[in-house]
C-alpha positions in Angstrom: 111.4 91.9 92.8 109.8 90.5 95.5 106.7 92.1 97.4 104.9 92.2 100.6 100.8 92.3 100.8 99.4 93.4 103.8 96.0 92.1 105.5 94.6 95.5 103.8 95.9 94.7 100.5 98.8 97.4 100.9 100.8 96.5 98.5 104.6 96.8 99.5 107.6 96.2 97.2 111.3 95.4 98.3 114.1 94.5 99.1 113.3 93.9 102.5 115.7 93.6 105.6 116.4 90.4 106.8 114.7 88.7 109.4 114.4 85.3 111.7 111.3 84.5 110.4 109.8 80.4 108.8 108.3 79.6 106.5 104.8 78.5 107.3 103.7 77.3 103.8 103.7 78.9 100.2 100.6 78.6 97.5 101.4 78.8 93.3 99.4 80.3 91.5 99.1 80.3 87.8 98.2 83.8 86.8 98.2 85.9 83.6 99.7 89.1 85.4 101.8 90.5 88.3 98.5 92.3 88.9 96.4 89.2 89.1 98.8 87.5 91.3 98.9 90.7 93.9 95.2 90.5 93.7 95.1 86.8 95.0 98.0 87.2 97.5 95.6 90.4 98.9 92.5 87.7 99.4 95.2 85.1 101.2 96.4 87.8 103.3 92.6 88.6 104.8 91.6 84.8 104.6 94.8 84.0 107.1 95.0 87.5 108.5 98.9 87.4 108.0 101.1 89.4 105.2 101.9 87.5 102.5 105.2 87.4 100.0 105.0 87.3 96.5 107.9 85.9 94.3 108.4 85.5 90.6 109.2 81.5 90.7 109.6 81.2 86.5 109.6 84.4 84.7 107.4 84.0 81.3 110.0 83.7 78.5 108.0 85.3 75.8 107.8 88.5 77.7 
């Protein structure tokens, strides 16, 4: 499911409506944890001052 982290690290999950919107640019990160990866999109969000979405691009198989 995806989410949305605010510039606050509010932490919002989905769906979410459609909207207009581009896509600027997208990181990967290679984390152990939903947690840790909510954690990192939370210190993009304040570095770029803009929300940021979080997706699960390849769900770990032994889980």
């Amino acid at each position: 499911m995806p989410s949305v982290v605010a510039t606050d690290g509010t932490v919002t999950d989905g769906p979410h409506p459609e909207t207009k919107e581009h896509l600027g640019g997208f990181a990967v990160v290679d984390v152990a944890s939903r947690d840790e990866t909510l954690e990192w999109a939370a210190k993009i969000a304040a570095a770029c001052r803009c929300a940021q979405e979080v997706f699960e691009l390849l769900p770990d198989p032994t889980v």
